[in-house]
C-alpha positions as a Markdown table, in Angstrom:
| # | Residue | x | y | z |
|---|---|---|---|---|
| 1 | Unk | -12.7 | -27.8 | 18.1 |
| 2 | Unk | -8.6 | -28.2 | 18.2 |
| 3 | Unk | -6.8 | -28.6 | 21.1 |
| 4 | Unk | -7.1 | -25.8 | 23.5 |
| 5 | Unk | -4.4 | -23.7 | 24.1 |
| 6 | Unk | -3.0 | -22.0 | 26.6 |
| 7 | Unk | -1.4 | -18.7 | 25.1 |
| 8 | Unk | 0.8 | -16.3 | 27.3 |
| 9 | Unk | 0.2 | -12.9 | 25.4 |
| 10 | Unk | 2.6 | -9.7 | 25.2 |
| 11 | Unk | 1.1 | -6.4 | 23.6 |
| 12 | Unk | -2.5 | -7.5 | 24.7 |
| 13 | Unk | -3.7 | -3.8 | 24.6 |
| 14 | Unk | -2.2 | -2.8 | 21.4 |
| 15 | Unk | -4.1 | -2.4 | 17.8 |
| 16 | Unk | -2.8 | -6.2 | 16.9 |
| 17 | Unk | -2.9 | -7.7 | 20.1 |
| 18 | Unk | -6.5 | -6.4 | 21.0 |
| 19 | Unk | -7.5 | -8.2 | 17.8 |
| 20 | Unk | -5.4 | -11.6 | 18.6 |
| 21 | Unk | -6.8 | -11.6 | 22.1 |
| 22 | Unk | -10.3 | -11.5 | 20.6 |
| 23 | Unk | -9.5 | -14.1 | 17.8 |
| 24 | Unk | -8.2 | -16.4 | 20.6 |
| 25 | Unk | -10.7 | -16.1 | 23.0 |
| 26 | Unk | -13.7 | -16.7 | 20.3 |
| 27 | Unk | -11.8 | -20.3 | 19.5 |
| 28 | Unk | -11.9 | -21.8 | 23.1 |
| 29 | Unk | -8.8 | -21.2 | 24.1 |
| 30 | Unk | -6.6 | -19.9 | 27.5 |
| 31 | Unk | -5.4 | -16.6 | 27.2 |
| 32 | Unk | -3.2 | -14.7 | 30.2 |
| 33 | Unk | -2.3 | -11.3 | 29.3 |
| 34 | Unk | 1.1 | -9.3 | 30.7 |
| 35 | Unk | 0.2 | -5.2 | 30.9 |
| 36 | Unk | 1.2 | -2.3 | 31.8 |
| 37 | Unk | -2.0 | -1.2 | 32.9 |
| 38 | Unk | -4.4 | -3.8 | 34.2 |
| 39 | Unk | -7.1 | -1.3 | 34.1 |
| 40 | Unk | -7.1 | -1.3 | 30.1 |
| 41 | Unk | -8.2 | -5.0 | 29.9 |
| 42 | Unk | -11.7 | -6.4 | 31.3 |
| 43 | Unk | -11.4 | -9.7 | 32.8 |
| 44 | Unk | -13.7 | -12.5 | 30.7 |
| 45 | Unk | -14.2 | -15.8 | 30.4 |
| 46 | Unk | -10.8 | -17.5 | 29.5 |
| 47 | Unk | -9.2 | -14.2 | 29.9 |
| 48 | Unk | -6.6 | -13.5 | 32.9 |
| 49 | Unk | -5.3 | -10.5 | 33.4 |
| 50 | Unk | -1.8 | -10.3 | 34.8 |
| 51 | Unk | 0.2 | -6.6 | 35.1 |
| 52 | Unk | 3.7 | -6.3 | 34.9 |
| 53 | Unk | 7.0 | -5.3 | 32.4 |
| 54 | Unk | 7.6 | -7.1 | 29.3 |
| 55 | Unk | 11.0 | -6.0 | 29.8 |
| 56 | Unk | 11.6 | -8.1 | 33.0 |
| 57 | Unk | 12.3 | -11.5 | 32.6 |
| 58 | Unk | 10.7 | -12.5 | 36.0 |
| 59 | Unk | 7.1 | -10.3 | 35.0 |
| 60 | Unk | 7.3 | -12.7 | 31.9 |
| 61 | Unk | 8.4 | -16.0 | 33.5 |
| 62 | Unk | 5.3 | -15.9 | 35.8 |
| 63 | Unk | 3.1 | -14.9 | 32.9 |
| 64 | Unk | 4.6 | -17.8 | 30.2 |
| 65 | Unk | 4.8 | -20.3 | 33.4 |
| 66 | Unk | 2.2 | -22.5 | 31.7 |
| 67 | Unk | 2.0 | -21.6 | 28.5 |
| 68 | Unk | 2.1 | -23.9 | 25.4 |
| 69 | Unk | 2.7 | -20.7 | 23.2 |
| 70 | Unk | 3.7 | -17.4 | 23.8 |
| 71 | Unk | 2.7 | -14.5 | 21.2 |
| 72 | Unk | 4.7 | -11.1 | 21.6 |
| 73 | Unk | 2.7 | -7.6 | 19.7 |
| 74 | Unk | 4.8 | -5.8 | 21.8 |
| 75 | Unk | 6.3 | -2.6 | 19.6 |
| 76 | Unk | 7.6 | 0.6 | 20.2 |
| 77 | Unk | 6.1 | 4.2 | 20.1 |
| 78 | Unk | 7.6 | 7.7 | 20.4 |
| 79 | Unk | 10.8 | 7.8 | 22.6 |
| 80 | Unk | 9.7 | 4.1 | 24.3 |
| 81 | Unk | 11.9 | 1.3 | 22.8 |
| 82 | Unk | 11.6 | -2.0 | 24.3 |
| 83 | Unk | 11.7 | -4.5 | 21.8 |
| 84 | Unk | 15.2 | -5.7 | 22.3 |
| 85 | Unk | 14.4 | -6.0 | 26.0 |
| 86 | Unk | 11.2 | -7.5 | 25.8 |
| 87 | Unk | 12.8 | -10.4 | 23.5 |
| 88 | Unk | 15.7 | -10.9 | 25.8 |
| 89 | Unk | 13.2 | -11.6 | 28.2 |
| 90 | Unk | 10.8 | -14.1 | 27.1 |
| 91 | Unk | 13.6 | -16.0 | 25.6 |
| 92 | Unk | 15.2 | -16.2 | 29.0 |
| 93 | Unk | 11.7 | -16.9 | 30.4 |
| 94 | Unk | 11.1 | -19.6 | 28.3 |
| 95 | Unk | 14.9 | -21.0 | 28.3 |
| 96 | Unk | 14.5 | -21.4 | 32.0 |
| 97 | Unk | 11.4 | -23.7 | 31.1 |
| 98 | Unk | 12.0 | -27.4 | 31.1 |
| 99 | Unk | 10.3 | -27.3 | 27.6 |
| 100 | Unk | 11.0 | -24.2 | 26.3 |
| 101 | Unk | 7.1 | -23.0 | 24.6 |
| 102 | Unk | 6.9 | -21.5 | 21.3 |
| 103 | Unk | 7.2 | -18.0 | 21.1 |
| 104 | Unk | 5.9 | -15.7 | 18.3 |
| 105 | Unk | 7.3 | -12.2 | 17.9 |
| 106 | Unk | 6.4 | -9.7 | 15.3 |
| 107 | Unk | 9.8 | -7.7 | 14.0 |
| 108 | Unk | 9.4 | -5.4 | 11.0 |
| 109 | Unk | 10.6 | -5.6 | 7.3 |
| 110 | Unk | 14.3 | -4.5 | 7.0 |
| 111 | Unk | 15.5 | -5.8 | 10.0 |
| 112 | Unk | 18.4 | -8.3 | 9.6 |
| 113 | Unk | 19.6 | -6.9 | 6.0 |
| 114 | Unk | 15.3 | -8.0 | 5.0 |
| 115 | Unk | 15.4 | -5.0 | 2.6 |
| 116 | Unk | 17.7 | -2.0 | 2.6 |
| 117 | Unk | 14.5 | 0.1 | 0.9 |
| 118 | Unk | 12.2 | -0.9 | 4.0 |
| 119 | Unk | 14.9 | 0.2 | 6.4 |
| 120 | Unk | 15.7 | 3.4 | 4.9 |
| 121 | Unk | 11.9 | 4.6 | 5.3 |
| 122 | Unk | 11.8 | 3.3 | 8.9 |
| 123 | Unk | 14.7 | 5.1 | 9.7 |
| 124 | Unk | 13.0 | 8.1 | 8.2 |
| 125 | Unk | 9.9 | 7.8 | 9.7 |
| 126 | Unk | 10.9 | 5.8 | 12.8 |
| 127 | Unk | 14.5 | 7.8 | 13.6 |
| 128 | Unk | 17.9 | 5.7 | 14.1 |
| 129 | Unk | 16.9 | 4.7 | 17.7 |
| 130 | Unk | 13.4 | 2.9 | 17.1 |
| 131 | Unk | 15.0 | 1.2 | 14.1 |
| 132 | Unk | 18.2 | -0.2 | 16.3 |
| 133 | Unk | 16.2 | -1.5 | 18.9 |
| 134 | Unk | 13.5 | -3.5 | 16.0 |
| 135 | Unk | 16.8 | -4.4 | 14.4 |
| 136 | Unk | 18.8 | -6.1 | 17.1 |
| 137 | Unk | 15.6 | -7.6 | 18.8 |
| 138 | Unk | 15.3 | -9.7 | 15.8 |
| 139 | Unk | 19.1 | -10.5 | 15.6 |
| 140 | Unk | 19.0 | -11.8 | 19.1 |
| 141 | Unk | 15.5 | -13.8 | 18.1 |
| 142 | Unk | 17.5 | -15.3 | 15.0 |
| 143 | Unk | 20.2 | -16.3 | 16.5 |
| 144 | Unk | 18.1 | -18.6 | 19.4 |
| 145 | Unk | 19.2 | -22.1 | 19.6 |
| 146 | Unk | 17.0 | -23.2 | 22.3 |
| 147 | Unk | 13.6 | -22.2 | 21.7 |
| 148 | Unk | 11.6 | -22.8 | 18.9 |
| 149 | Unk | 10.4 | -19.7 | 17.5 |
| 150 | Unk | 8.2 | -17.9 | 15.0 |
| 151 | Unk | 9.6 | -14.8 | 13.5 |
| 152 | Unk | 7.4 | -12.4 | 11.2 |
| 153 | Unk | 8.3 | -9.5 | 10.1 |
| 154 | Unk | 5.4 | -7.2 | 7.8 |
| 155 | Unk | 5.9 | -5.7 | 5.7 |
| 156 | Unk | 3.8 | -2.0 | 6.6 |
| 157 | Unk | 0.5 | -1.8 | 8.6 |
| 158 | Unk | -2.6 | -0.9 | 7.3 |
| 159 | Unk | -6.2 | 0.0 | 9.1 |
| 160 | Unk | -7.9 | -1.6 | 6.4 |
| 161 | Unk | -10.7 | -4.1 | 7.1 |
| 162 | Unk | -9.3 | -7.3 | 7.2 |
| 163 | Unk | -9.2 | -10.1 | 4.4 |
| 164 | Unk | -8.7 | -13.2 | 6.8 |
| 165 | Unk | -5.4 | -14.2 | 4.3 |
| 166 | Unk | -2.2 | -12.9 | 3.6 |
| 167 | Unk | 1.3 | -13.9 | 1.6 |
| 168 | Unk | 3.8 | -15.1 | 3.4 |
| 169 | Unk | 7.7 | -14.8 | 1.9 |
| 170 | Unk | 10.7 | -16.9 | 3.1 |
| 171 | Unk | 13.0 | -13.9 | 1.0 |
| 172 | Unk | 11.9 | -11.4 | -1.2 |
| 173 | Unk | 9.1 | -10.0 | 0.1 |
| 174 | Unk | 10.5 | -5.9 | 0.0 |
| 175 | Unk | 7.5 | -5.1 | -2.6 |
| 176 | Unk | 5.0 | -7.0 | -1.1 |
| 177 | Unk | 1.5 | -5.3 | -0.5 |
| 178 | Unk | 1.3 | -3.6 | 3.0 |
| 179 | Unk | -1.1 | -5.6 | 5.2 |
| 180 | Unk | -4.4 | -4.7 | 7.5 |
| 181 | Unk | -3.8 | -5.4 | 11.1 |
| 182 | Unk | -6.4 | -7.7 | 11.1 |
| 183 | Unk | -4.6 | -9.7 | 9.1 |
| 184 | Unk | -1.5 | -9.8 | 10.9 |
| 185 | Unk | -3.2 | -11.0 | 13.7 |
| 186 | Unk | -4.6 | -13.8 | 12.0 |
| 187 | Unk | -1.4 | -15.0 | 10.5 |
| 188 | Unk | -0.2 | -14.9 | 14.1 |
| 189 | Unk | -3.5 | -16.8 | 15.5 |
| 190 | Unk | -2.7 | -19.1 | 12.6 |
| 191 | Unk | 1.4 | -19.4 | 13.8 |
| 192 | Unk | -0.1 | -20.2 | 17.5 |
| 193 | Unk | -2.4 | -23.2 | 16.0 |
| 194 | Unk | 0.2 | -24.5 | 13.5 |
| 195 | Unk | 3.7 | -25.3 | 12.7 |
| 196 | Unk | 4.1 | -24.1 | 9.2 |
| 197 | Unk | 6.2 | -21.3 | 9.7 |
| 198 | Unk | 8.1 | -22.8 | 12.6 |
| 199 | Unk | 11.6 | -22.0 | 12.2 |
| 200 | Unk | 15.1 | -20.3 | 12.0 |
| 201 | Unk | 15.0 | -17.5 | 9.7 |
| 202 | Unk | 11.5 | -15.8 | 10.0 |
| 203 | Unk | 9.3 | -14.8 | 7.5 |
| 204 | Unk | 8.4 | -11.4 | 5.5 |
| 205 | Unk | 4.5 | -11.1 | 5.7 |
| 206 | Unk | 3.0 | -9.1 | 3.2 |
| 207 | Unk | -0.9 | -8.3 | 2.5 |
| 208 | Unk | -2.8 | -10.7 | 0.4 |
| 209 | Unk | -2.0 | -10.4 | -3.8 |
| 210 | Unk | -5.2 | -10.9 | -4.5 |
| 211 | Unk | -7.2 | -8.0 | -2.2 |
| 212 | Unk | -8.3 | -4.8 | -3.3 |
């Protein structure tokens, strides 16, 4: 088995982090989880359970304290937007670290000029609001000097079954196929264990070419 891991995890309870936390666990590694509602997570092995706000940097310092990586699925629903917040906080989290840990945050396609087509349909479905808060979230990751970071923005959700791949875009990824959640997941589990897409920028992830 690789090294094992211990992850500091954002979003636990949502669709992509549910499927992360599982992915995780299965490979060996530590996982401690920040919620809202401590309730909607059943302690296991490797598994602790920590509640608090994403949104407050001192909820997330205790939560990332000893983490190698932390993985952010936080996202917004209806009339909630925290995405902006919750970035300004694990950044400040981690900066206050003596070795800041990797951080991995999902954004969304048409954030930081990505794709003016993407961003027109999230305003529309989204509103104004939800898209701002995506939008400057990722600015302030992108513009981080301190902590190494993994940026990935998909390109739509889908709840197909997963495929276990998917195509990953430095630019140009607007058309892309729109990808399972599954598969995000993966690319993030994959992000935790690797380096490859370690750097300024981010990335535009799309669903795999090949896939039905």
């Amino acid at each position: 088995m690789s090294k094992q891991l211990k992850i500091a995890l954002l979003g636990a309870t949502g669709a992509v982090g549910g499927i992360y936390l599982k992915r995780a666990l299965a490979a060996g590694h530590q996982v401690v989880a920040l919620v809202r509602d401590s309730s909607k997570l059943e302690q296991c092995e490797g598994l602790t359970v920590m509640k608090g706000d994403t949104t407050q940097s001192s909820d997330v310092a205790a939560v990332i304290a000893n983490a190698d990586v932390v993985v952010s699925c936080v996202g917004n629903s209806k009339d909630v937007h925290i995405m902006e917040s919750t970035a300004r906080s694990v950044l400040e989290a981690a900066r206050a670290r003596q070795t800041p840990p990797k951080t991995i945050f999902i954004s969304s396609l048409g954030c930081s000029g990505t794709s003016w087509p993407i961003k027109m349909v999230s305003i529309l479905m989204g509103g104004k609001k939800t898209f701002r808060d995506y939008n400057q979230a990722d600015i302030l990751i992108s513009s981080e000097a301190e902590v190494p970071y993994v940026l990935v923005r998909p390109t739509g959700f889908t709840d197909k079954p997963g495929t276990g791949k998917y195509t990953v875009f430095r630019s140009g990824g607007t058309f892309a196929k729109l990808i399972p959640r599954a598969d995000v997941a993966q690319f993030l589990f994959d992000a935790t264990t690797t380096n490859t897409w370690d750097g300024p920028g981010g990335v535009q992830l799309g669903g795999y070419k090949d896939a039905k």
